[in-house]
C-alpha positions as a printed Julia matrix, in Angstrom:
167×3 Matrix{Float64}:
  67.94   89.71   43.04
  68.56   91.04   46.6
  71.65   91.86   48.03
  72.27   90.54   52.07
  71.96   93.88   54.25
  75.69   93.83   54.9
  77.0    94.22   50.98
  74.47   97.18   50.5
  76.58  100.42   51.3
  74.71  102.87   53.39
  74.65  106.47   52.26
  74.0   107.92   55.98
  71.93  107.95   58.31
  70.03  110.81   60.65
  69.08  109.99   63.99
  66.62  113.01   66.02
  66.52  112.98   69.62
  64.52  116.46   71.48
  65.92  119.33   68.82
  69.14  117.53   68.6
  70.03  115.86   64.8
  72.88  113.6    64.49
  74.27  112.32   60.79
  76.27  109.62   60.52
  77.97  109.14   56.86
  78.85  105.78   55.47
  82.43  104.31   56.67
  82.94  103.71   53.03
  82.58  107.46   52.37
  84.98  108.39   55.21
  87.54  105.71   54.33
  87.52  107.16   50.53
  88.03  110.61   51.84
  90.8   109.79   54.23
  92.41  108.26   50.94
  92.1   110.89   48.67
  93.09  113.71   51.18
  96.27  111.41   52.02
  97.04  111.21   48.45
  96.83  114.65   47.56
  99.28  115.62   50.43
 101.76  113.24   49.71
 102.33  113.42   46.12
 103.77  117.14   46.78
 105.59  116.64   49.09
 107.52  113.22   47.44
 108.2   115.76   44.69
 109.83  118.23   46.98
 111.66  115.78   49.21
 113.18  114.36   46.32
 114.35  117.94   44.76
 115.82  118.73   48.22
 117.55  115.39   48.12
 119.44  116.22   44.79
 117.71  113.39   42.88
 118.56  113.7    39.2
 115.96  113.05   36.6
 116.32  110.2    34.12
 119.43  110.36   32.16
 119.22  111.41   28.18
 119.31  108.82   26.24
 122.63  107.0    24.68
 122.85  108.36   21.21
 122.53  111.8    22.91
 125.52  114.44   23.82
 125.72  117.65   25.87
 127.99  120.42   23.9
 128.78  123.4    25.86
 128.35  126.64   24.2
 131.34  128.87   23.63
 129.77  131.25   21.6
 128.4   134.86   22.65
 125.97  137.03   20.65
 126.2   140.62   20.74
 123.64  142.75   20.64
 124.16  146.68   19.49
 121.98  149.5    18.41
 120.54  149.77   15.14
 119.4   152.77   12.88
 116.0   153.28   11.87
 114.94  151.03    8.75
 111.76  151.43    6.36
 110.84  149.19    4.18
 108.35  150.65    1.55
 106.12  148.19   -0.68
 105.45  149.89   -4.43
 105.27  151.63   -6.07
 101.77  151.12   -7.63
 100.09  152.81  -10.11
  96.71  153.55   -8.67
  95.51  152.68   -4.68
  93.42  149.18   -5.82
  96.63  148.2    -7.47
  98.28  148.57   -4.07
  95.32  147.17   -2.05
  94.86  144.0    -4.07
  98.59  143.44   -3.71
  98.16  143.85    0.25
  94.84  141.47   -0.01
  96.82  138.7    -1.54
 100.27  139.66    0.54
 102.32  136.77    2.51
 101.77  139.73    5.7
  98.16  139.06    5.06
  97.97  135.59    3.66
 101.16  133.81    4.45
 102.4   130.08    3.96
 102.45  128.32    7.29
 104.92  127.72    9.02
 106.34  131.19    8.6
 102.91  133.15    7.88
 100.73  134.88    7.51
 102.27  137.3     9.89
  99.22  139.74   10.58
  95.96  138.01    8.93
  94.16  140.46   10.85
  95.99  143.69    9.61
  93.99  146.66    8.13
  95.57  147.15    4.01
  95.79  150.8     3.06
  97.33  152.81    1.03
  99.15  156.2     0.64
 100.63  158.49   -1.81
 104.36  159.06   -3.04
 104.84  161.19   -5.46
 102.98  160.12   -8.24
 102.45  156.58   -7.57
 101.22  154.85   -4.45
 102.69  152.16   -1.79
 101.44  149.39    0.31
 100.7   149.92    3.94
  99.41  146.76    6.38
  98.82  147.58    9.78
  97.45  145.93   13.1
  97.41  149.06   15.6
  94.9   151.64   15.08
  97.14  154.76   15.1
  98.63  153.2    11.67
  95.38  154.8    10.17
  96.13  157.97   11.53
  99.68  157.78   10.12
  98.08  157.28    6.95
  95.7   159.35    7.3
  98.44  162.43    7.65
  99.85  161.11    4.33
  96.43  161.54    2.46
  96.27  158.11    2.24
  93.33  155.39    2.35
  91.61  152.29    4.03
  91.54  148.98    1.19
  87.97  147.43    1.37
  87.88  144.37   -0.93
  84.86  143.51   -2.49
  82.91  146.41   -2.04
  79.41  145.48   -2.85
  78.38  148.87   -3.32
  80.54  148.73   -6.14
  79.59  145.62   -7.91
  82.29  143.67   -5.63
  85.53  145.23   -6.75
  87.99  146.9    -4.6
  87.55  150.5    -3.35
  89.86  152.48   -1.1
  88.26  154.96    0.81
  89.35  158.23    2.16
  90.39  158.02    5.95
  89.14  161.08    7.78
């Protein structure tokens, strides 16, 4: 099957003459360009005419209603909170707990709020509390409270948990 000369587009074409090259592109080619340059000028500025304008976007729908809000919320200062998880009576017991946490574990939607927090734990009195931490000072604040880093399932020891002085 041939195609007649004129319905076969031409690509371009280079014509020579003493050191002197001249290319000549396709009128299809130019005509698309033209087009697309066009095109990506005017859709802007349509948009931005028709802001200036004060031309509303679609109305809401029927069924829906605008309620102003009358209500204020005010802010003040708070005093310092801690919330302390434990007591436990040995660090696993307090490192297993922080392994299977919501902090570390969570339910979607609401959790887990730090899957990638670091469990430890630290000493109080004679029993032991919880601590789950992203930022790496958190060990040092542990580590001031004689306290230690959870790794579950130590193989070294036969894959139970093992808390591990921080130094």
């Amino acid at each position: 099957l041939k195609l007649p000369p004129a319905s076969v587009p031409q690509r371009s074409s280079r014509t020579c003459a003493r050191s002197k090259c001249v290319v000549k592109m396709a009128p299809t080619l130019s005509v698309v360009a033209s087009a697309l340059a066009v095109f990506v000028l005017a859709a802007p500025s349509a948009a931005i005419s028709a802001l200036r304008n004060g031309v509303a976007p679609a109305a809401p729908a029927a069924n829906n209603t605008v309620v102003q809000a009358t209500e204020q919320i005010a802010i003040t200062p708070h005093q310092f909170m801690e919330v302390t998880l434990g007591p436990f009576a040995s660090p696993i017991e307090a490192c297993d707990y922080c392994f299977s946490s919501f902090t570390k574990t969570g339910t979607p939607p609401a959790g887990p709020v730090a899957p990638s927090c670091v469990c430890m734990a630290y000493p109080e009195a004679a029993q032991f509390n919880m601590f789950c931490a992203t930022p790496v000072s958190a060990a040092g604040f542990v580590a001031d409270m004689k306290g230690c880093r959870c790794k579950g399932r130590d193989m070294e020891h036969m894959g139970s948990t093992t808390c591990e002085a921080i130094r």
